[in-house]
N, C-alpha and C positions, 0 to 999 in steps of 0.2 A: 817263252812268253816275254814280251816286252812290260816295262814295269809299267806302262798307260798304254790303254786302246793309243790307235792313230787320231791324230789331231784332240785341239782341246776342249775339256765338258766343262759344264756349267753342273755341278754336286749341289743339290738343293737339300735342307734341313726344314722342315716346314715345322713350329710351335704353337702352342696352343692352349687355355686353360682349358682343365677336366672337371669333372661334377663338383669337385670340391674347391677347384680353385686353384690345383696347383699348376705350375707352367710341365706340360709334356710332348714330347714328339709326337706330330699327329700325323707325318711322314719324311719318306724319301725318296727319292730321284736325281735320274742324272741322267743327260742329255749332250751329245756331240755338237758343236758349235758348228753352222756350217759354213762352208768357203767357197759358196760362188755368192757373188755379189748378187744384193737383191732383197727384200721383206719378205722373209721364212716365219712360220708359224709351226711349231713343235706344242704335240700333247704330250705330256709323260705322265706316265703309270705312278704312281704313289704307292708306297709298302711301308708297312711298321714291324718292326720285331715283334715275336711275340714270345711268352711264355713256353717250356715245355711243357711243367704239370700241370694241375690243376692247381694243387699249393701254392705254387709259385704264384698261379693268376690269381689266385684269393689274395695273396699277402701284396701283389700288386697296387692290386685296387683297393685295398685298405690305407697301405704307406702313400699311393699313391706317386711311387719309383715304380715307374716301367722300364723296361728293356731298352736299350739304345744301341746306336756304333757309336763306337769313339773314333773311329778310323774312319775318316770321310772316304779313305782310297778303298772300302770296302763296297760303299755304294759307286764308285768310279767305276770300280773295275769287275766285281762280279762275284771276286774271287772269297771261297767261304762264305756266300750265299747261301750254296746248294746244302750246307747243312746245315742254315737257320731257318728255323720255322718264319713265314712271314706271311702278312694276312695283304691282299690287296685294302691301300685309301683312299681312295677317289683319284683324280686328275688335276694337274697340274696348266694350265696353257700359255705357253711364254713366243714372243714375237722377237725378230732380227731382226737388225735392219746391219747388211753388210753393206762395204763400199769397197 
């Protein structure tokens, strides 16, 4: 495994206030940049961590500290994904313009 996909992404952190007000991840994505010249239009998928238990999600939404990455190369790359729970967030829509 090479330590990044081929060619460079764009890692998005998307924030947010929640019912109470506090600032939280409301998602993440990440998107390969593209390399032929030209106005590209990319939709990405949006994910948030979530919770194992239930506990956990109570005390969540109480503290109002949710789940995050710290490691942007987590959303880069993929890797340790497949064993976080994660909920799809809606879409994302970002525009290139290469030269």
């Amino acid at each position: 495994h090479p330590p990044f996909p081929a060619g460079p992404q764009i890692v998005l952190s998307v924030y947010g206030p929640d019912f109470f007000g506090h600032d939280v991840v409301r998602g993440y994505g990440a998107v390969h940049v593209p390399f032929v010249p030209g106005r590209h239009k990319r939709t990405i998928a949006m994910f948030v961590p979530e919770s194992t238990s239930r506990l956990q999600q109570l005390t969540s939404w109480f503290t109002g500290r949710r789940p995050e990455f710290t490691d942007p190369k987590v959303v880069a790359q993929g890797e340790g994904r497949e064993v976080t729970r994660v909920r799809s967030q809606g879409f994302v829509t970002i525009s290139f313009n290469i030269m």
